[in-house]
C-alpha positions as CSV (number, residue, x, y, z in Angstrom):
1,X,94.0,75.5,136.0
2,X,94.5,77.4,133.1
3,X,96.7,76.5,129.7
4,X,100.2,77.5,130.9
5,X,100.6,80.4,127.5
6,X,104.4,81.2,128.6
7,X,105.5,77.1,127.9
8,X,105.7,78.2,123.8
9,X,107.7,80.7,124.5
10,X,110.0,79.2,126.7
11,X,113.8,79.8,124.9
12,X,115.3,76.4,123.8
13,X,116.0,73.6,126.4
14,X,114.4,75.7,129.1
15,X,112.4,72.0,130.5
16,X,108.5,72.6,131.7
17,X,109.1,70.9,134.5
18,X,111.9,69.9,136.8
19,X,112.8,66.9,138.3
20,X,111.9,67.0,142.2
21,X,113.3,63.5,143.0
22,X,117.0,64.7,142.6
23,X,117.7,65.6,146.1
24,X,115.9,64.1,149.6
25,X,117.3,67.4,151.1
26,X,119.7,70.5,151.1
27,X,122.1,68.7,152.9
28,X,122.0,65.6,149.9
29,X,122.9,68.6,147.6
30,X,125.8,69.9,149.7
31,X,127.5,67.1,150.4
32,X,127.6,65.9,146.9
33,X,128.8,69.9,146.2
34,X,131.2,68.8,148.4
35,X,132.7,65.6,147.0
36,X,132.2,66.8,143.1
37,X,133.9,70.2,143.7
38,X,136.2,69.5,146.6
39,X,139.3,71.1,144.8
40,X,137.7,74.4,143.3
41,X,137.3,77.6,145.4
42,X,133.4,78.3,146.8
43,X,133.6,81.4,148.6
44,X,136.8,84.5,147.9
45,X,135.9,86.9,150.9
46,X,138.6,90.0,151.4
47,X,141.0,88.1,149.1
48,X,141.0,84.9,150.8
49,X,139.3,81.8,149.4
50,X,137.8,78.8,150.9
51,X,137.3,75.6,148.9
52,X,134.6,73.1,148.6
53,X,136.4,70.6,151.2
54,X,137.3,73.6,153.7
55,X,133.5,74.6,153.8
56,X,132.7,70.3,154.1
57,X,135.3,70.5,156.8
58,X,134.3,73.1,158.4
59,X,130.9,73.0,158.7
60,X,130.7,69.0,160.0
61,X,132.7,70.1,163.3
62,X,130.1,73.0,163.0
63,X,127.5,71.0,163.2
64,X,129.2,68.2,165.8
65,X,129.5,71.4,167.9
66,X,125.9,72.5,167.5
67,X,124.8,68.6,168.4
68,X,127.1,68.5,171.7
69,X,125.1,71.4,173.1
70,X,122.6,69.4,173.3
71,X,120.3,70.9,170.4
72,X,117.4,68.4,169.2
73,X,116.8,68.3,165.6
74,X,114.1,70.6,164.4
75,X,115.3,73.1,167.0
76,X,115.9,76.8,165.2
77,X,119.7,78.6,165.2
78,X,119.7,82.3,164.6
79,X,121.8,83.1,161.8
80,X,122.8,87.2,161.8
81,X,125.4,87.8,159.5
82,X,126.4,90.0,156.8
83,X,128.1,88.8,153.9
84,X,130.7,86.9,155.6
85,X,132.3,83.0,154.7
86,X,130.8,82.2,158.4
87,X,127.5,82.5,157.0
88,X,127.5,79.4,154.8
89,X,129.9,77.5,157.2
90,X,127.0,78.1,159.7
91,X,124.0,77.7,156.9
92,X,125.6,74.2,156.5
93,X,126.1,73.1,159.9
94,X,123.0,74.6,160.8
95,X,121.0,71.9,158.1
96,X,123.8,69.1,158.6
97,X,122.8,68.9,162.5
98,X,119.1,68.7,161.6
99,X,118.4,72.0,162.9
100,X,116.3,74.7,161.4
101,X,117.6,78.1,159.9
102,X,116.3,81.4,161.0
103,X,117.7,84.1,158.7
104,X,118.0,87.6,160.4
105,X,119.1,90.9,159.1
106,X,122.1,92.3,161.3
107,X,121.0,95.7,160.9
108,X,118.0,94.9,163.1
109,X,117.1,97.0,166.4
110,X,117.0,95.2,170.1
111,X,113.0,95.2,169.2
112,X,113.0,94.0,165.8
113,X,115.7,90.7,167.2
114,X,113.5,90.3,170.2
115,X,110.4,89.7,168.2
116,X,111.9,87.3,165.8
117,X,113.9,85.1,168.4
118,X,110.8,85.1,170.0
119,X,108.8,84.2,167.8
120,X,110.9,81.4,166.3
121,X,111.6,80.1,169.6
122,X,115.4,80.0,168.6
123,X,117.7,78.1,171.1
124,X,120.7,79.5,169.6
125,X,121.9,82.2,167.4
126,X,125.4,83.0,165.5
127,X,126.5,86.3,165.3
128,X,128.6,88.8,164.2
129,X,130.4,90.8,167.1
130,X,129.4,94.2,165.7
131,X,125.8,93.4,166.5
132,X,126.6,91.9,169.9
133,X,125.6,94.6,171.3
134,X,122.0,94.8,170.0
135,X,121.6,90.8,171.0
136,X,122.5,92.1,174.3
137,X,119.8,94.4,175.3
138,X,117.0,91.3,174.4
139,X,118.7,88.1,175.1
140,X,116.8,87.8,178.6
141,X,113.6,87.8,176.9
142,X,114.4,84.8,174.3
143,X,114.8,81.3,174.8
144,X,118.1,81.5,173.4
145,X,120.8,79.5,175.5
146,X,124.0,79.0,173.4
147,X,125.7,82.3,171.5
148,X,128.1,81.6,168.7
149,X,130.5,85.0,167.8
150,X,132.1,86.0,164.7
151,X,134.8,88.5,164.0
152,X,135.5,90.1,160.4
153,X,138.5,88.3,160.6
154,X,138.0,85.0,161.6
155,X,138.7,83.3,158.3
156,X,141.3,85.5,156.9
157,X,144.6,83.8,158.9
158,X,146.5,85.3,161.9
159,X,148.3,88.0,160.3
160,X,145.3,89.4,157.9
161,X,142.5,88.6,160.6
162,X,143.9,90.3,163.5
163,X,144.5,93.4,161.4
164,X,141.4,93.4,159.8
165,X,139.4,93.0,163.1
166,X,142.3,95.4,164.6
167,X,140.6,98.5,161.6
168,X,136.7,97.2,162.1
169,X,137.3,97.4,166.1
170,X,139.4,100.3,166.8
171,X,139.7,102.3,163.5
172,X,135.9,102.1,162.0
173,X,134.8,101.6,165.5
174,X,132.1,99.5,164.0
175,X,131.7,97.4,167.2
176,X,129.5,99.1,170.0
177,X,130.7,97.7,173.5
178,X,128.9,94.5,175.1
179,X,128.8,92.2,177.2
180,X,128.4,88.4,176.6
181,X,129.9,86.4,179.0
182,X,127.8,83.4,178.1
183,X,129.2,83.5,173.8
184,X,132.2,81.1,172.8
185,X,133.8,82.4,169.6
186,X,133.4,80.5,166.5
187,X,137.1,79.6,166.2
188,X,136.7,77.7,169.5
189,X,133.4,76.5,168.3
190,X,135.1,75.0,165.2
191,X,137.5,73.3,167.7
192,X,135.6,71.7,170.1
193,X,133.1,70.5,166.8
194,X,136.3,68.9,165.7
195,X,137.1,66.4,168.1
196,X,132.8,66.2,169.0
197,X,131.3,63.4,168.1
198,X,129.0,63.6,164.5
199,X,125.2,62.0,164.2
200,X,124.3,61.9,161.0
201,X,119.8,62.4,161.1
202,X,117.6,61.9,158.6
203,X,116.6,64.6,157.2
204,X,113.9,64.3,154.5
205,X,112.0,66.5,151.9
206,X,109.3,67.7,153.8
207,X,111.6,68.6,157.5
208,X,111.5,72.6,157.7
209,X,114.9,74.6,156.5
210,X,113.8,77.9,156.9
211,X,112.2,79.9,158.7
212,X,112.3,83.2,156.5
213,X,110.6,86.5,158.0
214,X,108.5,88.6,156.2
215,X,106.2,91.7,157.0
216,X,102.8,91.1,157.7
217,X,99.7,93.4,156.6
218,X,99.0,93.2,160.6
219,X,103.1,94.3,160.7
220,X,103.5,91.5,162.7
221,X,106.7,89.6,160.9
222,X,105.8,85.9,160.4
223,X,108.3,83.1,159.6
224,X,107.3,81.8,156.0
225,X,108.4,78.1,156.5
226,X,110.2,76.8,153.6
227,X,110.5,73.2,153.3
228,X,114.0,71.6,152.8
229,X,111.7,70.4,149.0
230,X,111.2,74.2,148.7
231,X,114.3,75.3,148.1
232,X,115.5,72.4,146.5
233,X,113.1,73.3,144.1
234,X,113.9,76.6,143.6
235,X,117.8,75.9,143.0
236,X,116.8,73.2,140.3
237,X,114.2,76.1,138.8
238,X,117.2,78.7,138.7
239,X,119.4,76.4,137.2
240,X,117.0,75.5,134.6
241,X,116.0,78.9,133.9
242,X,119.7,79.7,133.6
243,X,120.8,76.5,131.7
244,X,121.3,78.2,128.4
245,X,124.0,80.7,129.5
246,X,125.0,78.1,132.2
247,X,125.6,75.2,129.0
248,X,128.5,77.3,127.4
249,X,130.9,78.0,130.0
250,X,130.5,74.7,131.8
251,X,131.1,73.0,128.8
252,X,134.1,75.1,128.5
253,X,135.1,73.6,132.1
254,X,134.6,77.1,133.3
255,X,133.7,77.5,136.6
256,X,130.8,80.0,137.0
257,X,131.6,83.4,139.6
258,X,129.0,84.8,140.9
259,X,129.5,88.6,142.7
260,X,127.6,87.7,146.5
261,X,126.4,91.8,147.1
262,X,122.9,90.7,148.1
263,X,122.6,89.8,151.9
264,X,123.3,85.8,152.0
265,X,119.9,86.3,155.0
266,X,118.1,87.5,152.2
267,X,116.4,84.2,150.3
268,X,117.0,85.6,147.0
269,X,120.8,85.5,147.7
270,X,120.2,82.2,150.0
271,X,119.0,80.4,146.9
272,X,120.6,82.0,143.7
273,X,124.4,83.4,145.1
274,X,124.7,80.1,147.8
275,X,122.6,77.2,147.2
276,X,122.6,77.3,143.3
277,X,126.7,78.3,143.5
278,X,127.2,75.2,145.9
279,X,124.8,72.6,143.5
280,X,126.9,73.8,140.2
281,X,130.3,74.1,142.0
282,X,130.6,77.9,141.4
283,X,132.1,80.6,143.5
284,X,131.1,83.3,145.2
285,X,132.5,86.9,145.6
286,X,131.6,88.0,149.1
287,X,130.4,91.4,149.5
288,X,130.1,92.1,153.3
289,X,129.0,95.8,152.6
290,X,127.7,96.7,148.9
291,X,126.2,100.2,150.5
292,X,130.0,101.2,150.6
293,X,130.3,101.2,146.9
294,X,133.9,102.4,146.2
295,X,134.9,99.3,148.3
296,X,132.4,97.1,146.0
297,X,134.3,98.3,143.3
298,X,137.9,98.3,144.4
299,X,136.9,94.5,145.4
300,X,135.3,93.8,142.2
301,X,138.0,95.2,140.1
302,X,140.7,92.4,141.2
303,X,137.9,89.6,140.3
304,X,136.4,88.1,136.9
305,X,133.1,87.0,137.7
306,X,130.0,86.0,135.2
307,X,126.4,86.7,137.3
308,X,125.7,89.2,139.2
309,X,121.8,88.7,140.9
310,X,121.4,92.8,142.2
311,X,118.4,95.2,143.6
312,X,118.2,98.7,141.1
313,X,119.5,100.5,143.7
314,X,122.6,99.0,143.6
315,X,123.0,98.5,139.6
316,X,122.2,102.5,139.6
317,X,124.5,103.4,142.3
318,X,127.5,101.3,140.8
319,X,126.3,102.5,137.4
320,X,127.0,106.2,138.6
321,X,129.9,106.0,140.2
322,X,132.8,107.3,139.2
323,X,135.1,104.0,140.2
324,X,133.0,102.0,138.0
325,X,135.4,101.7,134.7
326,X,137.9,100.5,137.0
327,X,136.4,96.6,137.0
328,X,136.1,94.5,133.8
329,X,133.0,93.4,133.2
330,X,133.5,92.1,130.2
331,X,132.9,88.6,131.4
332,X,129.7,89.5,133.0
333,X,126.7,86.9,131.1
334,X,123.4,87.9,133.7
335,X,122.4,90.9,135.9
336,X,119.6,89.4,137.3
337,X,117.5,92.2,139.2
338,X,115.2,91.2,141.7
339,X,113.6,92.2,145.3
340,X,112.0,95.5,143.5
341,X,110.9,96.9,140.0
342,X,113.8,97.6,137.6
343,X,113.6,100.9,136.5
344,X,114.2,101.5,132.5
345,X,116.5,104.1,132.7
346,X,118.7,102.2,134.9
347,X,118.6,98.8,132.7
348,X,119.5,101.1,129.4
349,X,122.4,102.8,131.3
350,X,123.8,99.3,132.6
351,X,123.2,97.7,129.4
352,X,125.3,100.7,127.5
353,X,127.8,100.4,130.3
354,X,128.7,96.9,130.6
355,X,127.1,95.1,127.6
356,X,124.7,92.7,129.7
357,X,120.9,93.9,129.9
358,X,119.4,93.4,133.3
359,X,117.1,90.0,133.2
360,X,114.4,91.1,135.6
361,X,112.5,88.7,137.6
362,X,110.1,88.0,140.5
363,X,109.8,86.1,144.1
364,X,108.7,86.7,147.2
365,X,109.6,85.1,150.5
366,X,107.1,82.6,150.6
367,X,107.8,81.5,147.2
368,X,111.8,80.2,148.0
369,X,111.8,83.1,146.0
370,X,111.5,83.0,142.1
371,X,108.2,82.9,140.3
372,X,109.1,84.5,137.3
373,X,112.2,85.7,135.3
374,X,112.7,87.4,131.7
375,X,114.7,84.9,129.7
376,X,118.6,85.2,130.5
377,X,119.4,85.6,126.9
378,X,117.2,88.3,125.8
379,X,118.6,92.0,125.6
380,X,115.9,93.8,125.1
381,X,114.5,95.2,128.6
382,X,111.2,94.0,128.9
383,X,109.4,95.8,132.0
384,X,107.8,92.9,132.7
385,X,108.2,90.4,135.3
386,X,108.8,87.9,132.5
387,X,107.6,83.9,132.7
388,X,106.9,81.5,135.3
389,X,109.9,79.4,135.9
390,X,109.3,75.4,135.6
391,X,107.1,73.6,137.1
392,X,104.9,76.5,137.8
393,X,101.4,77.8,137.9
394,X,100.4,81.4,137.8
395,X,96.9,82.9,137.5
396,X,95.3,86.0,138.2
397,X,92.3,86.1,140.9
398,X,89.8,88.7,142.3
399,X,89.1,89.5,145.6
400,X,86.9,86.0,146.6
401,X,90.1,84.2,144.6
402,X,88.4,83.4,141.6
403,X,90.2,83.2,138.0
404,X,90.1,86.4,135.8
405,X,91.3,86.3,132.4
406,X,91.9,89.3,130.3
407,X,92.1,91.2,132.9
408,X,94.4,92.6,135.7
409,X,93.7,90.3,139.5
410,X,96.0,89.7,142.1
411,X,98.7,86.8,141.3
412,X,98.7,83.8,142.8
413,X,101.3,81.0,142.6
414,X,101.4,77.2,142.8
415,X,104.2,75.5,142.7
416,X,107.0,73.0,144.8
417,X,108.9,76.2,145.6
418,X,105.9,77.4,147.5
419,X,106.2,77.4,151.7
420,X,104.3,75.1,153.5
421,X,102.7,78.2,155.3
422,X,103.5,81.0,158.4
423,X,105.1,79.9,161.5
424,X,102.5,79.1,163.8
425,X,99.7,81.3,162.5
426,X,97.2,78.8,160.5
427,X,94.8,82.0,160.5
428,X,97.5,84.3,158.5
429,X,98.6,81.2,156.4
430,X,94.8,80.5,155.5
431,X,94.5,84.6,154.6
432,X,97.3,84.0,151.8
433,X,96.5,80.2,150.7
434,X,93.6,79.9,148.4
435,X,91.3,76.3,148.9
436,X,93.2,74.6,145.6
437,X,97.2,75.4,146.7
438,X,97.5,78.7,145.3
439,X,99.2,81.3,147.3
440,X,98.4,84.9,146.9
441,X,101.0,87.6,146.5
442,X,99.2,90.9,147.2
443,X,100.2,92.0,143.7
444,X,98.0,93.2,141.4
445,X,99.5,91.7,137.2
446,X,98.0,91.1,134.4
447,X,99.6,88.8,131.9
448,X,100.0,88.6,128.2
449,X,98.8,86.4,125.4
450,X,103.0,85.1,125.4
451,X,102.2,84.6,129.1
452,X,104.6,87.6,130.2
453,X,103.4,89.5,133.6
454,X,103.3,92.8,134.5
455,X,102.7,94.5,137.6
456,X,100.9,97.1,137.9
457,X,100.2,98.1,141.8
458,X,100.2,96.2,145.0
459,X,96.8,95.6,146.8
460,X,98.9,95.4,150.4
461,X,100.1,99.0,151.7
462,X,103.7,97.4,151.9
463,X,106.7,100.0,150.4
464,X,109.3,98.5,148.8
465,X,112.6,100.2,149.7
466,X,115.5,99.1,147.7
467,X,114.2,95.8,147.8
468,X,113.2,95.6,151.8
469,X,109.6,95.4,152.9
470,X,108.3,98.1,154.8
471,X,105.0,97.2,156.7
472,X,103.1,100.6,157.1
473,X,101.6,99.3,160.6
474,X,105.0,98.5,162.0
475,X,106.1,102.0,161.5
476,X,103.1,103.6,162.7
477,X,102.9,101.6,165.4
478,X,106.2,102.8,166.7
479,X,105.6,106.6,165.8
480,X,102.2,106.1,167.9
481,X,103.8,106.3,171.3
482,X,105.3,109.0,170.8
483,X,103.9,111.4,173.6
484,X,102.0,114.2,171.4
485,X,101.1,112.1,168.6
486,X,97.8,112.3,167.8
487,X,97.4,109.8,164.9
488,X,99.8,108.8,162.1
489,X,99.8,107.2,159.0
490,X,102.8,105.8,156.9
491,X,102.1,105.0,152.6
492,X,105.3,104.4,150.2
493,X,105.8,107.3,147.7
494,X,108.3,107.1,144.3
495,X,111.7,107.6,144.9
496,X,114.3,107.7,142.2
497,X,117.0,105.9,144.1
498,X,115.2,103.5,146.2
499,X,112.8,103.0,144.1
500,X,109.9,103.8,146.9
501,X,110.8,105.6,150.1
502,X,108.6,105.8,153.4
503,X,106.4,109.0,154.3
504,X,105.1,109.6,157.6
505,X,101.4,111.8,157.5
506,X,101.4,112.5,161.3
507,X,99.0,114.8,163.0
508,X,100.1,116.2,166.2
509,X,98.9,118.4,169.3
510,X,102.5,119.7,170.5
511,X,104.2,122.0,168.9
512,X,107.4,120.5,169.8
513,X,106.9,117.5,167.9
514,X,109.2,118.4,165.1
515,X,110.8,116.3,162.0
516,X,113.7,115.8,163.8
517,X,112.2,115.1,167.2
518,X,110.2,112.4,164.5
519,X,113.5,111.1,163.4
520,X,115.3,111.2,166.5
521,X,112.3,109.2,168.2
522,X,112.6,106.2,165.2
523,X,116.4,105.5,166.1
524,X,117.0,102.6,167.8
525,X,113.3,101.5,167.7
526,X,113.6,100.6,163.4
527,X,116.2,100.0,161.5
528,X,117.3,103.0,158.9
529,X,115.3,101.9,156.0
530,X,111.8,101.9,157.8
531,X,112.5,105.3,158.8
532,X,110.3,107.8,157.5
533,X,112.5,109.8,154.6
534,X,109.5,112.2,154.0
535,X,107.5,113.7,156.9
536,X,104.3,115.7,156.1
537,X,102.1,117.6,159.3
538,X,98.3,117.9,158.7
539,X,95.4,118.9,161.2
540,X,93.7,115.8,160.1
541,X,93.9,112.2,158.5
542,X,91.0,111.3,155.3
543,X,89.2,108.4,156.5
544,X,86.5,106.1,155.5
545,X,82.9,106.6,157.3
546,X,84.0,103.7,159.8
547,X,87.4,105.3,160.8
548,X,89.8,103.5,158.7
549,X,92.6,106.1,157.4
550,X,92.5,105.8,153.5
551,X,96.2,105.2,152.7
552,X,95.3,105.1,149.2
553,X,94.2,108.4,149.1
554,X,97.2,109.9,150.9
555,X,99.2,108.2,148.6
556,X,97.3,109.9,145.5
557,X,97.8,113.2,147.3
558,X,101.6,113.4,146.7
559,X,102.9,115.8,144.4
């Protein structure tokens, strides 16, 4: 193990290590959320706010309902939500029955939701009616039995909740038709759970959480099993990492408001906006759609609010528009960027704009997320993905894993934040887990004598699209069947807004086969941001003397 260079450079009272004996689980560290902070507000979604002891209440008759259906502990519950207060009702239940969390994206296809229920072997999911539909064309080939379903306004009263779901129904007609006869709405959930009976399990450090899916090089998605320790760990890092700018306004008795635009399925907003919110008694602003970013603004200009944990995409888009002057964010104390590289035009035009730089950091899926962060109370943007957080190890290897020093090698991580390894697959785990506990990221770094990383490419072919993995193979995969397809080949090129976008190199043998014919052919099968934005035709792929398509070169090709 090498000397850990970053610990001198630490800021003040930034601990090398944290204390992992706090909490014996997530659930430990709600409910004591929920007794220290009862009175104060934890979520504010469309105006309306839910407390501490609402989301305590709540989420026990939840979790009594979840029980009475006869779920054993360690059994996974689908979770596909947007940004809605459901979402941590159900994230607590979901950990307070003894069950396991499996975060999806809502904006998945019927394929995409098939292969993760699968996979996970999910008994039950929770849902949000305006993906019922897409649950509804896979449901016979999951093991999923019980269907909890949301509405936009099942939290917001009568008056407010009928109108809203009224507009998101029959106005925005934002809920294709289904048909569900099995579901039972989460209102009636909530009142069956309250007169259910509750058994408390044990639930200890090392019982699974989550089961977050990421892309695999293969493009299968795998389930990176994170540890109930895991995240623990990662909320105590974050906190740590943020104590300086936490110190002042908690000892002003402020509570700290945290803007919630990052998808709550997404870990990065799993552990930073809800988990590290609940554990310091901080609220949440819930953003249900920050692509819509007049109505992120219009929101955002009735609330004060001090983080605000964001992809560049979204800092740039916000930046630019023209709404923006109408919030004050004079209170804002840390932009934390994550889930993709933070471009420096876009931290120098946020930093003139609002007077908070951009503190960019690093995690991955496996990791709970965060590796790395820039100090919170630098100003200066950095380009770097900053330090290690506590308690954690970061080296450089080559390709047979061994240690480089002063040198650029693919960085790997050790540390309590790290999962316990890929959902039933010990062969991929082994791929990624080196023989001493490191785990490899794909990303090619080097590091500085102040123990600051950089990266500088990525050995997998993954694209990075506003912060969403893009597996190459996935996407070819699908283009592949297309009847007149010949061979295909998908690389991530630069993009100013997204920051990479997909291209599709497709060779073909009917003339037919046009870009749109491409496009149309994609919809339904992948969800909108693994669609190919570029689409080149050649006569032929470049490949290697044993067949393989050389991505890298097709990559180098573009203008």
């Amino acid at each position: 193990m090498q000397e850990r260079a970053w610990l001198a450079h630490y800021p003040e009272g930034i601990p090398a290590e944290i204390d992992l004996s706090r909490y014996t689980s997530l659930v430990a560290l709600m409910e004591q959320a929920f007794a220290q902070h009862a009175g104060r507000v934890a979520f504010n979604f469309m105006g309306k706010d839910m407390s501490f002891a609402e989301l305590d209440r709540f989420s026990q008759a939840f979790a009594a309902y979840l029980q009475s259906l006869g779920l054993a502990q360690g059994d996974r519950v689908a979770l596909m939500m947007p940004n809605v207060p459901q979402y941590p009702v159900a994230v607590a239940a979901v950990l307070r029955a003894g069950l396991v969390i499996v975060n999806v994206n809502p904006l998945y296809t019927a394929r995409e939701l098939e292969h993760q229920l699968k996979d996970s072997g999910a008994k039950a999911i929770v849902i949000i009616e305006n993906f019922a539909s897409t649950l509804q064309q896979c449901i016979a080939n999951t093991q999923v039995q019980h269907i909890v379903l949301c509405s936009m306004g099942d939290t917001l009263g009568w008056f407010k909740g009928k109108l809203v779901n009224h507009v998101v129904r029959n106005v925005k007609k934002l809920v294709p038709p289904f048909a569900l006869p099995q579901a039972v709405a989460y209102k009636d959930a909530l009142h069956k759970g309250e007169s259910a009976p509750f058994t408390r399990p044990q639930i200890g450090p090392d019982d699974i959480a989550v089961l977050q899916y990421t892309g695999g090089t293969t493009g299968v998605s795998k389930g990176a099993v994170l540890l109930h320790r895991n995240v623990i760990a990662n909320v105590l890092q974050a906190e740590a990492w943020y104590g300086p700018m936490l110190k002042g306004l908690l000892a002003g008795g402020e509570q700290i408001i945290s803007v919630c635009a990052l998808p709550l399925y997404h870990i990065f907003a799993f552990t930073v906006n809800m988990m590290l919110s609940m554990h310091i008694g901080g609220k949440n602003i819930l953003i249900p759609n920050p692509r819509d970013l007049k109505a992120t603004l219009k929101e955002l200009s009735k609330q004060r609010f001090h983080t605000f944990p964001a992809v560049n995409t979204l800092f740039n888009g916000l930046a630019h528009h023209p709404d923006f002057d109408s919030v004050d964010w004079s209170h804002l104390k840390v932009s934390v960027g994550g889930g993709m590289a933070v471009q420096s035009a876009v931290a120098k035009l946020w930093l003139e704009k609002t007077g908070c730089p951009i503190c960019e950091g690093y995690g991955l899926s496996e990791t709970s997320p965060i590796v790395s962060c820039n100090p919170v109370a630098g100003k200066a943007f950095t380009g770097t993905i900053g330090l290690p957080v506590p308690s954690t190890d970061v080296i450089l290897v080559d390709d047979d894993g061994f240690a480089v020093h002063g040198q650029s090698g693919e960085i790997a991580v050790k540390g309590p934040q790290v999962m316990a390894g890929y959902w039933q697959r010990p062969d991929e785990t082994a791929r990624v887990m080196t023989p001493d506990g490191y785990f490899r990221t794909g990303d090619i770094g080097t590091m500085d004598e102040r123990g600051y990383f950089t990266i500088i490419d990525r050995k997998k072919d993954m694209v990075l699209v506003s912060g969403f993995n893009v597996y190459p193979n996935e996407v070819e995969e699908v283009i592949a069947q297309m009847p007149g397809v010949l061979e295909c080949a998908v690389v991530g090129v630069p993009d100013e807004k997204t920051g990479e976008a997909v291209k599709l190199v497709v060779v073909v043998n009917n003339p037919q086969i046009t870009e749109q014919a491409i496009r149309d052919f994609c919809k339904g099968k992948l969800t909108n941001y693994k669609h190919p934005k570029l689409i080149e035709f050649r006569q032929e792929l470049p490949k290697t003397p044993v067949g393989k398509v050389l991505r890298r070169e097709l990559r180098q090709s573009q203008a």
